[in-house]
N, C-alpha and C positions, 0 to 999 in steps of 0.2 A: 636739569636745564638751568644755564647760567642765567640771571638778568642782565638784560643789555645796558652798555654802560651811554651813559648818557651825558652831556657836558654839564661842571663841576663837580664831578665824581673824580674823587682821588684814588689814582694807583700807582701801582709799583711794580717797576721794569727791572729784572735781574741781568745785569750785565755783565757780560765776560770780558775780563781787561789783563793785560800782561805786562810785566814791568820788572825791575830789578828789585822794585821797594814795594811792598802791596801798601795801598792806602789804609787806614786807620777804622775803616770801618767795613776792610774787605773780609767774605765768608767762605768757603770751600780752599783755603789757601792749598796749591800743589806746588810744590819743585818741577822744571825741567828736568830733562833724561841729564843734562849735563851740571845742571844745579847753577847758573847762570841767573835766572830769570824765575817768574813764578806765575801761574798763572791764576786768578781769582776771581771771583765773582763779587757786584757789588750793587745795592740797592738802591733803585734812582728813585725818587719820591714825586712825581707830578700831577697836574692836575688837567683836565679832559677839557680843552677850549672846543672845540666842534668834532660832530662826528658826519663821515661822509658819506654817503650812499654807497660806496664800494668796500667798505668795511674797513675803511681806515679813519682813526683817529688821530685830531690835530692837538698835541696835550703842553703846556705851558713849564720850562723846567725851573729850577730855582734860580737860574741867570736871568729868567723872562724868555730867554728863546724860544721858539715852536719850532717843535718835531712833530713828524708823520709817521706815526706805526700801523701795523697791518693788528684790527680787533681780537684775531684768532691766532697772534703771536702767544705760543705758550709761555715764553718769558714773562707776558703781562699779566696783572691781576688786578682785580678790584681788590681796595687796602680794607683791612678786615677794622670792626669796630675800635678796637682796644690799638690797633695801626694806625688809628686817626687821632687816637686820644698821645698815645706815647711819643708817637712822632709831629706831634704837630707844628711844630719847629722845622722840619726838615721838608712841608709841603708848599709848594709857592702859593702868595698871594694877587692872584692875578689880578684883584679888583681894585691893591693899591701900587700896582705899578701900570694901570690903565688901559689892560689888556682885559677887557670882556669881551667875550669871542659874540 
């Protein structure tokens, strides 16, 4: 049984993005059938502003924007210890851009 995540709990959304150029920090890189384009996956690093009664999560991204995911989205994770320590860089600060949920 997973622990519920709870606001400022940092995770990490696996995203799938498509482009001619994969970004610099994309993983599962695949070719199109026609080799055109590529599609990849890429690791969004945020942090947990409010969590809703309906099991969506409102999480703060490195721009500041708020996004709404669904809790039991398999993409999402809670970021694992040694995730918080390595990447700590790549997690936003929502307390100094004055966003406490």
């Amino acid at each position: 049984m997973r622990k519920p995540i709870k606001p400022g709990d940092q995770v990490i959304y696996r995203k799938r993005k498509y482009s001619v150029r994969p970004t610099p920090h994309a993983r599962f890189v695949m070719p199109s059938s026609n080799g055109d384009d590529y599609s990849y996956d890429v690791d969004k690093f945020w942090v947990v502003i409010d969590v809703r009664p309906d099991h969506q999560l409102v999480v703060c991204t490195r721009r500041g924007k708020r996004v709404t995911v669904d809790a039991q989205d398999p993409a999402l994770r809670r970021a694992r210890w040694w995730e918080r320590l390595l990447f700590r860089h790549r997690f936003p600060n929502p307390a100094a851009r004055g966003q406490e949920g």
